[in-house]
N, C-alpha and C positions, 0 to 999 in steps of 0.2 A: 504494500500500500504506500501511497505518496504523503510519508507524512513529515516530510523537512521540505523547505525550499528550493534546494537543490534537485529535489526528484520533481515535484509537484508545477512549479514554474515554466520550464519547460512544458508541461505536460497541457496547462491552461494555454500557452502560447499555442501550442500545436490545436486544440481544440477548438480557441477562437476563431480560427481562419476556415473551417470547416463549415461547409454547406448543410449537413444532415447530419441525425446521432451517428446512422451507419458511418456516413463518409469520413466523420470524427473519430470512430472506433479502426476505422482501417486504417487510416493513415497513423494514428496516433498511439493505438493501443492494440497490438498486433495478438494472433489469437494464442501467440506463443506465452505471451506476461501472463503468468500464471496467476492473474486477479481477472483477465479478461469477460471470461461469462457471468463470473458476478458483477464486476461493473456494471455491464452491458444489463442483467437480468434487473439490477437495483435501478438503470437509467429507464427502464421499459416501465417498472413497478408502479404502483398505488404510493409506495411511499418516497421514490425518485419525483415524481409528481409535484406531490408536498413539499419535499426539500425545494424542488425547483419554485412552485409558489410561493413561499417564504423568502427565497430568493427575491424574487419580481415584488416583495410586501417593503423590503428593507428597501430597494432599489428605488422605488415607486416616494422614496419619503427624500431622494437628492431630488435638491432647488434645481429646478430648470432641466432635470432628467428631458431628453426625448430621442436618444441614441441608443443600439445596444451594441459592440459592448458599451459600456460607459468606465472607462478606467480612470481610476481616484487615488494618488499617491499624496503622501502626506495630507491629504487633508485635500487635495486641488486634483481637479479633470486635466488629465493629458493625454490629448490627442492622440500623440505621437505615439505613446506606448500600447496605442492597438495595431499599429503595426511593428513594434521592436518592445517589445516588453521586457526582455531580457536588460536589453541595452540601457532602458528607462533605469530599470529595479537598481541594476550596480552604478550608474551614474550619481545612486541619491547613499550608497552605502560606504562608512567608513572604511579606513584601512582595518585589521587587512581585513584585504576583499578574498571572498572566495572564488577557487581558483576558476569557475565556471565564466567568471567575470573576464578573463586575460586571454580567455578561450580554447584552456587547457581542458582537459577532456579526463 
């Protein structure tokens, strides 16, 4: 499961740019990651749903929201990081930076 920055950032970068849940599981979440059919079966679920509309509940209360995505760093909308999210995230991070940031792998 994506539960540091390093694995999960990545993971929303690759998912924002996706047309469909499919086209976002293919590209993103291949059926090899051994979390894939439960992703996929929780993103399909009753309660994938839910999360997703609590999602749109929080979203729905940003001033002046009429975008999606709508990405919020620090506190402020930038644009730019719906297409470089990566690039946005380590621009605003102290030293040291992780090494994801330098584009070490």
């Amino acid at each position: 499961m994506a539960t540091t920055p390093d694995t999960y950032v990545p993971l929303i970068g690759c998912i924002q740019g996706s047309d469909s849940l499919e086209a976002a599981f293919e590209a993103c979440i291949p059926p090899t990651n051994p979390n894939h059919q439960w992703l996929l079966d929780c993103a399909r679920s009753a309660y994938g749903r839910e999360l997703l509309f609590r999602a749109g509940q929080e979203t729905a209360q940003i001033k002046d929201f009429n975008f999606v995505p709508w990405v919020v760093l620090d506190g402020v909308r930038v644009n730019d990081a719906f297409y470089a999210l990566e690039e946005n995230l380590c621009s605003r991070l102290d030293a040291p930076k992780p090494k994801e940031c330098s584009g070490e792998k």
